[in-house]
C-alpha beads as a LAMMPS data file, in Angstrom:
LAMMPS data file: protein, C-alpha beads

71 atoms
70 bonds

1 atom types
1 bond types

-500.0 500.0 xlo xhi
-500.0 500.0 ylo yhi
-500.0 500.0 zlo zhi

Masses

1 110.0

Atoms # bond

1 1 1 -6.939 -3.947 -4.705
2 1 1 -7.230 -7.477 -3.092
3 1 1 -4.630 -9.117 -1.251
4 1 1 -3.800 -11.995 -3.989
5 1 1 -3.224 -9.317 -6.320
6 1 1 -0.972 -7.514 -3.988
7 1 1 1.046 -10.844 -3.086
8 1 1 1.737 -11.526 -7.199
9 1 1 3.749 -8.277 -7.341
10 1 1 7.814 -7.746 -6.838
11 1 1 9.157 -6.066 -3.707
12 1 1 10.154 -2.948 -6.642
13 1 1 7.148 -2.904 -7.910
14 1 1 5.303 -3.374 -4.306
15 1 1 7.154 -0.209 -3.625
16 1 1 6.376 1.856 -6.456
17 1 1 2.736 0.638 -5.623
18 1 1 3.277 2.298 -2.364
19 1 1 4.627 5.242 -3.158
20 1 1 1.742 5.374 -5.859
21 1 1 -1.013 4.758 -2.789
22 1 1 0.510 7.580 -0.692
23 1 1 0.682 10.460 -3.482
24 1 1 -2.901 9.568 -4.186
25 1 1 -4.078 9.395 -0.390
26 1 1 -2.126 13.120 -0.154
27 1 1 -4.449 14.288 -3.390
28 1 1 -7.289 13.016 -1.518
29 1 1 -6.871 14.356 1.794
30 1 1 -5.909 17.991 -0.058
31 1 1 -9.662 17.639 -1.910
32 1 1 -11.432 16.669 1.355
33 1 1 -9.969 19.634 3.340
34 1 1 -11.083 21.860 0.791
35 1 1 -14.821 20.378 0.048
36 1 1 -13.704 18.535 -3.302
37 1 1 -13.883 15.344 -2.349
38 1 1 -16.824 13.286 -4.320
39 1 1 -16.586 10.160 -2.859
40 1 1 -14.756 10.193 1.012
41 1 1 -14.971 6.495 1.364
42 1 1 -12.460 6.337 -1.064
43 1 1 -10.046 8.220 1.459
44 1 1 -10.737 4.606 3.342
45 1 1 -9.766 2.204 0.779
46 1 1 -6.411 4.045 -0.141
47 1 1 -5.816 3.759 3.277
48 1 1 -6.612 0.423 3.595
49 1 1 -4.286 -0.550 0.200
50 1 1 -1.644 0.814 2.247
51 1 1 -1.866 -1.398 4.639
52 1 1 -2.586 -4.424 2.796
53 1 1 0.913 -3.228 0.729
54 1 1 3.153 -2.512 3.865
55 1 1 2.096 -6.000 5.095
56 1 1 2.926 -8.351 2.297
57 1 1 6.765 -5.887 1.886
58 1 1 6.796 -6.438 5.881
59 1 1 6.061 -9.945 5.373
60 1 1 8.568 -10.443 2.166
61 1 1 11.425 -9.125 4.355
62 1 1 10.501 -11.347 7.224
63 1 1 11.258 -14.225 4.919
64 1 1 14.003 -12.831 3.542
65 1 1 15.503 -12.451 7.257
66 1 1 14.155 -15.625 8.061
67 1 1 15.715 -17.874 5.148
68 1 1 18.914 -16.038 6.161
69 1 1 19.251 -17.162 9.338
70 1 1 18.717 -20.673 8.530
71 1 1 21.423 -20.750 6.200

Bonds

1 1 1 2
2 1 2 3
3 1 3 4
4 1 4 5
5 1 5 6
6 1 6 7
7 1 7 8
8 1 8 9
9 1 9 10
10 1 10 11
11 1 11 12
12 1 12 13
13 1 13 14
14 1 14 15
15 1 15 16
16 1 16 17
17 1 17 18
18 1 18 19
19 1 19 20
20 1 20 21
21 1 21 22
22 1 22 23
23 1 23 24
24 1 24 25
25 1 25 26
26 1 26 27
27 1 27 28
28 1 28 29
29 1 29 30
30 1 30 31
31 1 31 32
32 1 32 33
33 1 33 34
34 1 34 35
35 1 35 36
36 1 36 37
37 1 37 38
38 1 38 39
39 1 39 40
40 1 40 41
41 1 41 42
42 1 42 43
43 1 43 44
44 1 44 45
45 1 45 46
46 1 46 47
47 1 47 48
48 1 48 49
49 1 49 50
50 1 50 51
51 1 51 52
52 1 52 53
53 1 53 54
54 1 54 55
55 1 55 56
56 1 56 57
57 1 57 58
58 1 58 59
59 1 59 60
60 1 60 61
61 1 61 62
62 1 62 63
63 1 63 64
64 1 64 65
65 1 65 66
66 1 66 67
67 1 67 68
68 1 68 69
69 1 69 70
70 1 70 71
């Protein structure tokens, strides 16, 4: 998922989409440990997502904190 995309969502549904990424990043670690895993690089981009995700929600509440000390 690219970073645009990631900036165009909500902070509800930026969560969700979090909560989403880490479920799927616990699947994947659970098929890697027991030799399921088809594709491991994918265990990178979830991880990646995650970040990319916990950066625009850190960066939405920075604003948010921001705007209300200007006020």
């Amino acid at each position: 998922m690219k970073a645009s995309e990631i900036r165009e969502l909500s902070e509800t549904e930026l969560n969700d989409k979090l909560r989403d990424l880490k479920a799927d990043l616990f699947n994947l670690r659970f098929q890697h440990a027991i030799n399921q895993l088809e594709n491991p690089l994918r265990l990178n981009l979830v991880k990646k997502d995650i970040a990319r995700v916990k950066t625009v929600l850190r960066e939405l509440q920075s604003a948010g904190t921001a705007a209300g000390r200007r006020s």
